[in-house]
C-alpha positions as CSV (number, residue, x, y, z in Angstrom):
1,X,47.3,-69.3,96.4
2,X,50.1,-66.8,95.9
3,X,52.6,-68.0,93.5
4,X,56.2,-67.9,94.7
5,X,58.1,-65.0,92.8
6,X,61.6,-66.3,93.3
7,X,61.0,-69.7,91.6
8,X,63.0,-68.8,88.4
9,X,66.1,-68.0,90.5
10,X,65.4,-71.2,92.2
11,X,65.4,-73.2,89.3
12,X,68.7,-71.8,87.8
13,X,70.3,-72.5,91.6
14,X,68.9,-76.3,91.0
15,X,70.2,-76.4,87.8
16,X,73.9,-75.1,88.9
17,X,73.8,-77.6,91.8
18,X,73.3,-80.4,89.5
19,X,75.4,-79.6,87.0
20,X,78.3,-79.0,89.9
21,X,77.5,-82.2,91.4
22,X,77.3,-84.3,87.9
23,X,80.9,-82.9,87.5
24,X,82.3,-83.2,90.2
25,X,81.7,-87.0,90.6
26,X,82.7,-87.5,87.0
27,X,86.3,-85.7,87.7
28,X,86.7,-87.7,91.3
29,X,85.5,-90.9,90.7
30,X,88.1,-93.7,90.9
31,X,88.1,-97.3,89.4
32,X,86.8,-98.6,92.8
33,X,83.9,-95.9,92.5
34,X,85.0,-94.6,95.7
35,X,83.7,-90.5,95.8
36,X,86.7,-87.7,97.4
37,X,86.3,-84.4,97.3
38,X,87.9,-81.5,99.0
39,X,85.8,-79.4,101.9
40,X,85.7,-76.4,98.8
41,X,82.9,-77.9,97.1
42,X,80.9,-79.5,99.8
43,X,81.3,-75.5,101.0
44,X,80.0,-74.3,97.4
45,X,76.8,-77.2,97.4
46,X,76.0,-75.8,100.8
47,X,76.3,-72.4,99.9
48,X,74.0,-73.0,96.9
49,X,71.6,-75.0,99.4
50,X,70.8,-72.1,101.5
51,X,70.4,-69.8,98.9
52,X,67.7,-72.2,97.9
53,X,65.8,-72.7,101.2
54,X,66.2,-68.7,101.5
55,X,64.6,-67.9,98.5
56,X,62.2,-70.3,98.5
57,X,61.4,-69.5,102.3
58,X,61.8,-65.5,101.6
59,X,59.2,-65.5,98.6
């Protein structure tokens, strides 16, 4: 079995998208835990998705 030769870039993307995520709750999260965001990160967490399926798809 061939062994995927984008899989570091992969895990850095991962590792961006969580760390994005884990912030962006912690800076929009109200008292009633009730999640807003503008459209400019949900763009960005897309944006990183892709590149992920891409890569992963292209290697």
């Amino acid at each position: 079995m061939r062994r995927n030769r984008n899989v570091n870039v992969i895990i850095l993307l991962l590792i961006c998208l969580l760390i994005m995520l884990i912030v962006n709750v912690l800076i929009h999260v109200r008292v009633y835990i009730v999640y807003s965001s503008g459209i400019g990160p949900i763009f960005m967490i897309g944006f990183i998705i892709f590149l992920i399926a891409l890569l992963y798809l292209k290697g």
